[in-house]
C-alpha positions as CSV (number, residue, x, y, z in Angstrom):
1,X,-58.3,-80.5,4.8
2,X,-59.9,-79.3,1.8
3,X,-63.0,-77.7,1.1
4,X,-65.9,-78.0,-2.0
5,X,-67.8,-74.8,-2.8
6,X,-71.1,-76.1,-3.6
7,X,-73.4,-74.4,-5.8
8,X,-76.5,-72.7,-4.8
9,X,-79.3,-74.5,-7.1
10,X,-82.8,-75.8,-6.7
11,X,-83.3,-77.7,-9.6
12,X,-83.0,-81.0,-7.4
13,X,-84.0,-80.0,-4.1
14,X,-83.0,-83.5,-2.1
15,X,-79.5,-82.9,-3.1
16,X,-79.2,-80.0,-0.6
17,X,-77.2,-77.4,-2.7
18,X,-77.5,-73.9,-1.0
19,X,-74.0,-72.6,-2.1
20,X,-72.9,-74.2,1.5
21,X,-68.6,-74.7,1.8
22,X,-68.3,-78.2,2.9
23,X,-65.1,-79.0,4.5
24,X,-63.2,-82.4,3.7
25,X,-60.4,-83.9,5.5
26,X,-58.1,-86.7,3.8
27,X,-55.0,-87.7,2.6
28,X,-53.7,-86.2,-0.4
29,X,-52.9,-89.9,-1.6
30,X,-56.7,-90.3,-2.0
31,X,-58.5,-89.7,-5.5
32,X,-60.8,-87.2,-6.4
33,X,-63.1,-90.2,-6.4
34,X,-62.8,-90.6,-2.6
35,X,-64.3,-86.7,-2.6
36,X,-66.5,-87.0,-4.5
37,X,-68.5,-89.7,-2.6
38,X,-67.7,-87.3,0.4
39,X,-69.6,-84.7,-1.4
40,X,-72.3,-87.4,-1.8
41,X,-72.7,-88.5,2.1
42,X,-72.8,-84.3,2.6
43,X,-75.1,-83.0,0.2
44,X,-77.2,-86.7,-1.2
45,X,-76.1,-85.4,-5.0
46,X,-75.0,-88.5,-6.4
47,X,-71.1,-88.6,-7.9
48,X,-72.0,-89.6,-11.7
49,X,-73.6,-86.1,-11.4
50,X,-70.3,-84.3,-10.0
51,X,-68.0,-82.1,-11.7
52,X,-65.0,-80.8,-9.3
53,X,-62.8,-77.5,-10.7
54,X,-59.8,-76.8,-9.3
55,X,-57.2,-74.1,-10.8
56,X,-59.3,-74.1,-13.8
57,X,-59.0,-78.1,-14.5
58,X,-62.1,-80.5,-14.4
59,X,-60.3,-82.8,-12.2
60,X,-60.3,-86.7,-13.3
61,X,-61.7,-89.3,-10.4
62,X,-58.9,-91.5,-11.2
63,X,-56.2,-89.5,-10.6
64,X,-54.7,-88.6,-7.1
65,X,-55.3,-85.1,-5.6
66,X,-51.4,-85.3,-5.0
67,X,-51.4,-85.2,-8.7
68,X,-53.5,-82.1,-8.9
69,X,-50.8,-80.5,-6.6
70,X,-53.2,-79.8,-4.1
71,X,-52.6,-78.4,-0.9
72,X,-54.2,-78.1,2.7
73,X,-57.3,-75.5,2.7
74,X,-57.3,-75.6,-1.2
75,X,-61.0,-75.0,-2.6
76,X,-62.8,-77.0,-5.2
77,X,-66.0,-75.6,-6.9
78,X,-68.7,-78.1,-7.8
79,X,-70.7,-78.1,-10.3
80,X,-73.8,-79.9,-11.8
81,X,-72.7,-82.1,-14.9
82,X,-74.8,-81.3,-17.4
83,X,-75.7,-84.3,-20.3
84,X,-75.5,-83.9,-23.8
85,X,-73.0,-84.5,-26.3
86,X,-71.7,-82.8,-29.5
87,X,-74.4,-80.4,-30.7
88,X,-74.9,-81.2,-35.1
């Protein structure tokens, strides 16, 4: 079990973000992919839009959560991607 701090925002109000902790169980075989799209079925906030921190790393949706050397009752924060690219 894991669990995704979400953040409290109203900028989009159908994607449900009220700073609620939503609790996650899976195997740690599964990519951060696989949460996000649990994140999605919670909260309706769609995964392109996702950003998970854990430990102070953005973590990648291809890679494992094994990888990430994450354990039972670990705690990711989300957090809205923002767009925009390199400022001139």
């Amino acid at each position: 079990m894991i669990k995704v701090l979400a953040p409290a925002t109203q900028e989009k109000p159908e994607w449900r973000l009220n700073g609620q902790m939503i609790a996650i169980v899976l195997p740690l075989t599964d990519s951060v992919a696989v949460v996000k799209s649990r994140v999605h079925d919670e909260t309706g906030m769609p995964p392109g839009k996702q950003k998970l921190l854990f430990d102070g790393l953005f973590l990648k949706d291809s890679n494992s959560l094994a990888f990430y050397n994450v354990t039972p009752g670990s705690v990711f924060q989300l957090q809205v991607k923002e767009r925009g690219g390199r400022k001139k």
